[in-house]
C-alpha positions in Angstrom: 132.7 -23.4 -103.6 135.0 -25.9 -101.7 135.9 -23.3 -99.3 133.4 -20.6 -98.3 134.1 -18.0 -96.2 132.6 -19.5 -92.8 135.2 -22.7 -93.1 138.0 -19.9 -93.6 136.6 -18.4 -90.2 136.6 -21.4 -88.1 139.9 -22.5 -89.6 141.3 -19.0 -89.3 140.4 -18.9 -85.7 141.7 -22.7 -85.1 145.3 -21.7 -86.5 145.6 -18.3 -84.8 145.1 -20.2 -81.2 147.5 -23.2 -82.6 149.7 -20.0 -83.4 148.9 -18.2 -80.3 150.0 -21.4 -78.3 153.3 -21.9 -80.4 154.5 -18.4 -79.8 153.5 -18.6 -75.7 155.9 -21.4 -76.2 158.5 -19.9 -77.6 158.3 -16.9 -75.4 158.1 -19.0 -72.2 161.8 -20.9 -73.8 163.5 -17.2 -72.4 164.6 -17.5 -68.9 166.2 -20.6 -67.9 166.2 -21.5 -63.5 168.8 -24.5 -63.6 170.9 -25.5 -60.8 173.4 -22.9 -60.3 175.6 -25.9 -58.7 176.7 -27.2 -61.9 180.2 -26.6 -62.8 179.0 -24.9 -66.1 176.6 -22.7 -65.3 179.8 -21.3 -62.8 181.7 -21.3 -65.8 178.7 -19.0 -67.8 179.4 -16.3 -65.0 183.6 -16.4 -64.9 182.9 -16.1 -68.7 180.6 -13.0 -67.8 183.2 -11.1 -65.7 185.0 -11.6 -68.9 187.7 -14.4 -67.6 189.3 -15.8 -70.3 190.6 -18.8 -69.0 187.3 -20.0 -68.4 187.8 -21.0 -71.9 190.3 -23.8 -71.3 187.8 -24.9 -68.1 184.3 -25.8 -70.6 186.4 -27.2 -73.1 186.0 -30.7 -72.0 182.7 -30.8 -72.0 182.3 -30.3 -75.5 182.3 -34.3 -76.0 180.4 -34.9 -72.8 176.8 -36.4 -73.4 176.1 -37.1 -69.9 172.4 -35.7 -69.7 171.4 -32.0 -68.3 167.4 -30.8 -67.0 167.2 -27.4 -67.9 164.1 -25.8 -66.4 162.9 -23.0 -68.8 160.0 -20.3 -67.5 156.8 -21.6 -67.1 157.7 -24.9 -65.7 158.9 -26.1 -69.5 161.8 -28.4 -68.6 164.0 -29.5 -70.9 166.4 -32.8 -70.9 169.7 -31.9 -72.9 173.6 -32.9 -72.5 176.2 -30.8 -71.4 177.7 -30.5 -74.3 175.0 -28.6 -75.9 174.9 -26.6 -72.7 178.6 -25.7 -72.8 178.0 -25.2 -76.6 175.6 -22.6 -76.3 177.2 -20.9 -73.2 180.2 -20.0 -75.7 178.1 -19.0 -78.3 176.0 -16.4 -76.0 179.7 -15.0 -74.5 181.5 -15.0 -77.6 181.8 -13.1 -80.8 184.1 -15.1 -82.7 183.3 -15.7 -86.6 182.9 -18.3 -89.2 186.1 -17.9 -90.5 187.3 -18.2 -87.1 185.7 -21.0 -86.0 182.4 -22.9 -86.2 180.5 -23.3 -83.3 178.7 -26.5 -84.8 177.3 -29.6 -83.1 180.0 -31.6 -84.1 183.0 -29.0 -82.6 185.0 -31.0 -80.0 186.9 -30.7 -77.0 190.3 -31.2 -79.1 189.4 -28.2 -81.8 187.8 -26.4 -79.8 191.4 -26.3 -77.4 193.3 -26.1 -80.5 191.6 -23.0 -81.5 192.3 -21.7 -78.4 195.8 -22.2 -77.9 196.3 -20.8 -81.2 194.3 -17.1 -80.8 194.7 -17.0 -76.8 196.9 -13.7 -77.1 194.3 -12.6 -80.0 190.8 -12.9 -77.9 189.8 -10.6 -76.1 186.7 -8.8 -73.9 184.8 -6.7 -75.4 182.9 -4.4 -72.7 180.9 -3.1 -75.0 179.5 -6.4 -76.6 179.8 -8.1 -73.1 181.4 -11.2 -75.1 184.8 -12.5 -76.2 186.0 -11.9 -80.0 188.9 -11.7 -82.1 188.1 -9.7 -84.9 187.1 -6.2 -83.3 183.5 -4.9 -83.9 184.5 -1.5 -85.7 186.2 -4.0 -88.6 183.1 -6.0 -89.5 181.1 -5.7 -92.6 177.4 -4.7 -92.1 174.7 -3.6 -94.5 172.5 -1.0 -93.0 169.7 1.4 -94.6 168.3 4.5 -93.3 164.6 6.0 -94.1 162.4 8.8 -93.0 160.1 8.6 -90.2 156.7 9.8 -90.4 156.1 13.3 -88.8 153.5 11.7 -87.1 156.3 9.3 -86.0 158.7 12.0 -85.2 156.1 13.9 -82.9 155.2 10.8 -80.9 158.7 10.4 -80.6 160.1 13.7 -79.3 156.9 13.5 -76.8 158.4 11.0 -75.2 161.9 11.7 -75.2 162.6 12.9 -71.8 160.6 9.7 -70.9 162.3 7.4 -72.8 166.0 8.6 -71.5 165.0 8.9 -67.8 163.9 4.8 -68.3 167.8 4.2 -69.4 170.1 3.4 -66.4 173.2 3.9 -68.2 174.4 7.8 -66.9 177.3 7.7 -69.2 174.6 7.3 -72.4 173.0 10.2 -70.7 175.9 12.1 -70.3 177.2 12.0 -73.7 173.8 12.7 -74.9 174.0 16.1 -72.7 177.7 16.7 -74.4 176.3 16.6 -77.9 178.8 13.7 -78.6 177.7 10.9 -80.8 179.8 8.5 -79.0 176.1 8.1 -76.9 175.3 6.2 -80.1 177.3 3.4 -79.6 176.3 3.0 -76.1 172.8 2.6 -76.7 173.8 0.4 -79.4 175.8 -1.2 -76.5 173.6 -1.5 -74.0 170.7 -2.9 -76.9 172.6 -5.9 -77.8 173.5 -6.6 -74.5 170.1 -7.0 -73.6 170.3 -10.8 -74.9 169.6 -13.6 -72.6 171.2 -17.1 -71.9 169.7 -18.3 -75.5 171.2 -15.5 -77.5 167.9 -14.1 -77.7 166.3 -10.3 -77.4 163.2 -10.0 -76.1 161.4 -6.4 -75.5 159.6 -7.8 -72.8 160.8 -6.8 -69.0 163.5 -4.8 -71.0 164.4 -1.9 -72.3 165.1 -2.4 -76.0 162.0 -0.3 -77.0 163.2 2.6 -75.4 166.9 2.3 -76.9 165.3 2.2 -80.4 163.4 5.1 -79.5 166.5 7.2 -78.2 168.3 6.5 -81.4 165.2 7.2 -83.3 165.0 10.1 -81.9 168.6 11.7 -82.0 169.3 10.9 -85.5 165.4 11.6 -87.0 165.5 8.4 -89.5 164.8 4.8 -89.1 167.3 2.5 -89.8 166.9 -1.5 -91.3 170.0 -4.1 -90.4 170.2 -7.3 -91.1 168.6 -10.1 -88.5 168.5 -13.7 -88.7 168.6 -15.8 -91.8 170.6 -12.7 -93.3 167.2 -10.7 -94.3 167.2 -6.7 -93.5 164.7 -5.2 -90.5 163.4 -2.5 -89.9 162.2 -3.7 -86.5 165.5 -4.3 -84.9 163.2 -4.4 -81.1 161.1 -7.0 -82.6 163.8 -9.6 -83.8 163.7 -12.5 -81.8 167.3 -13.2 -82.3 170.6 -10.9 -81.2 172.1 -10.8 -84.7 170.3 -7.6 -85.8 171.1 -5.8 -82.4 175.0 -7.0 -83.4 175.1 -5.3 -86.2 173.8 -2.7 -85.4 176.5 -2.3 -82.5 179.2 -3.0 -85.1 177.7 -0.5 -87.6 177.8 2.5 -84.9 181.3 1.0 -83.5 182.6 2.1 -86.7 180.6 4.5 -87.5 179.1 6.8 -84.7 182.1 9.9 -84.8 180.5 10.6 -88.3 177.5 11.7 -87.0 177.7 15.3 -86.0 175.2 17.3 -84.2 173.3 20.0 -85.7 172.1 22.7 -83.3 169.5 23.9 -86.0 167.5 20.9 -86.2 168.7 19.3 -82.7 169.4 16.0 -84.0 173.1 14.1 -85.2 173.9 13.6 -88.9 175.6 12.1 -90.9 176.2 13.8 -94.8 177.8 9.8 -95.8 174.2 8.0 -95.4 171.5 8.6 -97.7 167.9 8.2 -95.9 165.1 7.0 -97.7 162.0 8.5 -98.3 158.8 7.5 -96.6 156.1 6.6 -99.0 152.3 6.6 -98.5 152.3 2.7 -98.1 155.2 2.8 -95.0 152.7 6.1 -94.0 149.1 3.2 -93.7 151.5 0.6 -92.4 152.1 2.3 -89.2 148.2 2.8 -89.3 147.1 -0.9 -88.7 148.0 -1.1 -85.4 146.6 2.1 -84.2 144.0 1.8 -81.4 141.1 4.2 -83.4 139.2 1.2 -85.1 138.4 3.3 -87.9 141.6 4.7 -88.5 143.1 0.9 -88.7 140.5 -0.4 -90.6 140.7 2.8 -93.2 144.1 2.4 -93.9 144.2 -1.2 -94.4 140.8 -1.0 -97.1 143.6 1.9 -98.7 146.4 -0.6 -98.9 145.0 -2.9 -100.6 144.8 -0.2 -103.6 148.2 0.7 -103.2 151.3 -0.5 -105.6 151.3 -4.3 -104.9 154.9 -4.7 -104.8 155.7 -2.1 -102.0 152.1 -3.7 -100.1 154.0 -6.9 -100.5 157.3 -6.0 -99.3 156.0 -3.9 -96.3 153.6 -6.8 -95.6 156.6 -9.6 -95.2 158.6 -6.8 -93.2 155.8 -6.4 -91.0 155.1 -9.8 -91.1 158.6 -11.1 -90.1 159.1 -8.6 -87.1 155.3 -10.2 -85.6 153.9 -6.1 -85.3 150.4 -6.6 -83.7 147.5 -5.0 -85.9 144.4 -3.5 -84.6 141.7 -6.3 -83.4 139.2 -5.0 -86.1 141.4 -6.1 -89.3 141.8 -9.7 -90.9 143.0 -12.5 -88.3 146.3 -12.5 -90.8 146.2 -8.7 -91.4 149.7 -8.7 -93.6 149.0 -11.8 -95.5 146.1 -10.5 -96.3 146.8 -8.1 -97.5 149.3 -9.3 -100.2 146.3 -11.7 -101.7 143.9 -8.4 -101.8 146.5 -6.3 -103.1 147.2 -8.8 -105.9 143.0 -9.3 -106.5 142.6 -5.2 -106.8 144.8 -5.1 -109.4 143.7 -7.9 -111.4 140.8 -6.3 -111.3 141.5 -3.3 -112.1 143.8 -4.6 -115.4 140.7 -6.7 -116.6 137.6 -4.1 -115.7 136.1 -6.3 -112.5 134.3 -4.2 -110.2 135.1 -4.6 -106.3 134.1 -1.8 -104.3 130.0 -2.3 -105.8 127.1 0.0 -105.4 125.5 1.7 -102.4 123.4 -0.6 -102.2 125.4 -3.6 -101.8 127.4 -2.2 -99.1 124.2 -1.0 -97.6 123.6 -5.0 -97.4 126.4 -6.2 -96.3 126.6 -3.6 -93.4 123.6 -4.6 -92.4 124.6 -8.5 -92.3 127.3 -7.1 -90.0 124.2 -6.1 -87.5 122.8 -8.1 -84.6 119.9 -10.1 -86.7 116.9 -12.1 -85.6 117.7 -15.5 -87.4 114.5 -14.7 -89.7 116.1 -11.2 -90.4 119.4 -13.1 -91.6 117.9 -15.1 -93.5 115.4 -13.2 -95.3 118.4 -10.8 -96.2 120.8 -13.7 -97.1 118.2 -15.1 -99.5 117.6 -11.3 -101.1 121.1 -10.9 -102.1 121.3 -14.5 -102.9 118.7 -13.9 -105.9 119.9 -10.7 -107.0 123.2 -10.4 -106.8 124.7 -10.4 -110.0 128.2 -12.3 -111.2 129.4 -8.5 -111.5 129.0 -7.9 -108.5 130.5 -11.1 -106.8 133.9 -10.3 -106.4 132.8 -6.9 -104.8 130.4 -9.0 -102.3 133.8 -10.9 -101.8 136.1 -7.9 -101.1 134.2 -6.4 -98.6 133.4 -9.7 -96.3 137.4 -10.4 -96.5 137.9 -6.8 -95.4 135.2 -7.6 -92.6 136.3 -10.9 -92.0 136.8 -10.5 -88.3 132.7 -9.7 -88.2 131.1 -12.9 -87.1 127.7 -11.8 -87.9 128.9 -10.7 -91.5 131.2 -14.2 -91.9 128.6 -16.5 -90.9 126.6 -15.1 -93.9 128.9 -14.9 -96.2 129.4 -18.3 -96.5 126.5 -19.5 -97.0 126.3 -16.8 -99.7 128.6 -17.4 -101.7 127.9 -21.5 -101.7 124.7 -20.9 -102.7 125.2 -18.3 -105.0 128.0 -20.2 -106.8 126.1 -23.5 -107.0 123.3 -21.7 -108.3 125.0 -19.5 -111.3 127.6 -22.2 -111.9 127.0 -22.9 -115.4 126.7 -19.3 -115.9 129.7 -18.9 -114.8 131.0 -21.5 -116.9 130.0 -19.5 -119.9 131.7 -16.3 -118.9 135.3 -16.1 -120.1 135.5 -13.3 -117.6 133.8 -13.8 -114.7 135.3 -17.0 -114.9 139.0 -15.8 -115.4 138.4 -13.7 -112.5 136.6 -16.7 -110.3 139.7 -18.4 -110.7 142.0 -16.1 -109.8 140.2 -15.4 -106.5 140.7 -18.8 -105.8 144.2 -19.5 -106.7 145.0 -16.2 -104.5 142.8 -17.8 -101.3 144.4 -21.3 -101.9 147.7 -19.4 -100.6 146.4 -18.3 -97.6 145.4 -21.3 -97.0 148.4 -22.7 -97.9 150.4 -20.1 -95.9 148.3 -21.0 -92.5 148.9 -24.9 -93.3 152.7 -24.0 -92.7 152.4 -22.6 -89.7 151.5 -26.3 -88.1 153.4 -28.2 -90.6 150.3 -29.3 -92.8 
């Protein structure tokens, strides 16, 4: 083979610290320290306060290109203009759409003045959002979706209910909380998008948008998907980079929150309008993958991979867009994965391939995944080297990608597999099967490796 396991491992591992790197820098963009002696960024905090007429004051530097140093966290520094600077310190304290006008690269001073001496009288600050708008926030269209939560879910969370309110500062969120009044809902929706920092970002980090997901969560009993950035739904509103799911969510409970009514019975609000989603046994081994019991992880994501493909697929990219961490134990691209595996089981179930394999074969390979003498190794490489079978390939192949984060296991696996498929080429060759099934392993590992070449522009 062309790619054996071994140079999947090393070039795995070489993209996940390329990766690791490219989110630290992302993170470390969050918190910008410039000189608070520029006009502007004294314009960002009369904007703030919600002053209007700070407005007509960045205007005019909409068309100036005179350069800017920002200094980001982690001593990134950045060399900008002040228009993009007074660009973006609109966009983070206003709510104004499309329709309304484009924040674009290309706005200048004179449309940007013209739009506001036509809506002065219309804009106003929304406490609520902590940002300017026009169009109110109850009057916007958002899609939402609701689904169950796990009752494992639901007992973790009512655990840590008192917690989780006595971490919110807000009293009045607390306060309506105690009244029964769903108004409490749009507060925490509130006080979760307004959470976003100077790049119109959310982070979780030294904040406390996991616990306002939580508290709503908790009060209404369901889970509930919006949509984020690039207009896709999420179901991990805490885990968006980007404000735009926490803002519709805020809308959706600005217009929404006074149907929710609370139900003494079952001590949580409802609303009769929404229809919740049921909770399948895929969203059930999701939550699974990131528990902290090895075994548990590692069980559920070996019974994923026999689960309907398309719902392993779409819980995959979910999962996979919001950036949830997985237990150590599972693949280095858990979600990802996943999808190929998912796709390989029922292939071979459809065509009669076997991939789980005998006793004795996993016997073998849980032994390769033991501290071995090199002698040891080798001796057992070479044994299943002469007898394994093309039958049993693809299960030799399931179980080392399920194992792929076991050095020991990986480092024999490749030479396996290069010498077993040089050896029993022409075999191979001569089984319309096996063959079939060879090369629809590797068009489904070609898009891994496609997928990681992405992730560094390759």
């Amino acid at each position: 083979m062309n790619h054996s396991i071994l140079d999947r491992k090393i070039f795995l591992l070489l993209i996940s610290i390329i990766f690791w790197q490219l989110s630290f820098a992302q993170n470390s963009l969050v918190h910008i320290t410039s000189d608070p002696k520029h006009q502007l960024y004294k314009i960002d905090q009369k904007l703030k306060s919600g002053d209007k007429n700070a407005f007509f004051e960045i205007a005019p530097y909409f068309d100036s290109k005179k350069e800017l140093t920002e200094r980001f966290a982690y001593n990134h520094i950045s060399a900008t203009t002040e228009a993009e600077v007074a660009r973006r310190i609109v966009e983070v304290n206003s709510l104004f759409t499309d329709e309304e006008i484009r924040l674009n690269d290309s706005i200048s001073s004179q449309v940007f003045l013209s739009f506001l001496n036509a809506n002065v009288e219309k804009i106003t600050y929304s406490k609520y959002a902590g940002a300017f708008l026009i169009t109110p926030l109850e009057f916007r269209t958002t899609k939402i979706m609701f689904r169950e939560i796990t009752k494992d879910k639901v007992k973790e969370l009512k655990n840590e209910f008192q917690t989780t309110l006595n971490s919110i500062e807000n009293t009045d969120i607390k306060s309506y909380i105690k009244q029964k009044d769903p108004k409490a809902l749009f507060l925490i929706a509130s006080e979760l998008y307004k959470e976003r920092d100077w790049l119109n970002t959310i982070s979780r980090y030294d904040s406390d948008v996991d616990e306002y997901i939580k508290l709503l969560q908790i009060l209404i009993n369901c889970e509930f998907a919006v949509e984020g950035w690039y207009e896709k739904m999420t179901w991990h509103i805490e885990e968006d980079f980007y404000s735009t799911a926490a803002l519709n969510l805020l809308c959706y409970f600005s217009a929404n929150y006074s149907k929710f009514k609370w139900n003494e019975k079952t001590q949580i609000f409802e609303n009769k309008e929404i229809q919740i989603l049921p909770i399948g046994n895929e969203n059930y081994l999701f939550r699974l993958l990131s528990n902290k019991n090895n075994s548990v992880a590692l069980d559920a994501f070996i019974q994923l991979t026999i689960c309907n493909p398309t719902k392993v697929t779409e819980l995959a990219d979910e999962y996979d867009r919001a950036d949830i961490c997985a237990n150590y134990t599972l693949p280095t691209f858990p979600y990802n994965f996943l999808k190929q595996l998912v796709a390989l089981t029922e292939y071979c179930n459809d065509n009669g391939i076997d991939f789980t394999g005998s006793s004795q074969l996993k016997s073998a390979i849980n032994k390769l995944d033991k501290k071995l003498s090199f002698s040891e190794r080798r001796r057992l490489e070479d044994s299943l080297i002469n007898n394994l079978t093309l039958e049993e390939i693809t299960a030799f192949e399931y179980w080392a990608l399920i194992n792929e984060e076991s050095w020991g296991l990986t480092y024999s696996a490749g030479r396996i597999l290069d010498v077993f498929y040089s050896k029993n080429w022409e075999k191979l060759l001569k089984d319309e099967k096996q063959l079939n099934c060879y090369l629809k392993k590797s068009a489904l590992f070609n898009r891994l490796l496609l997928w990681m070449m992405t992730l560094i522009g390759g």
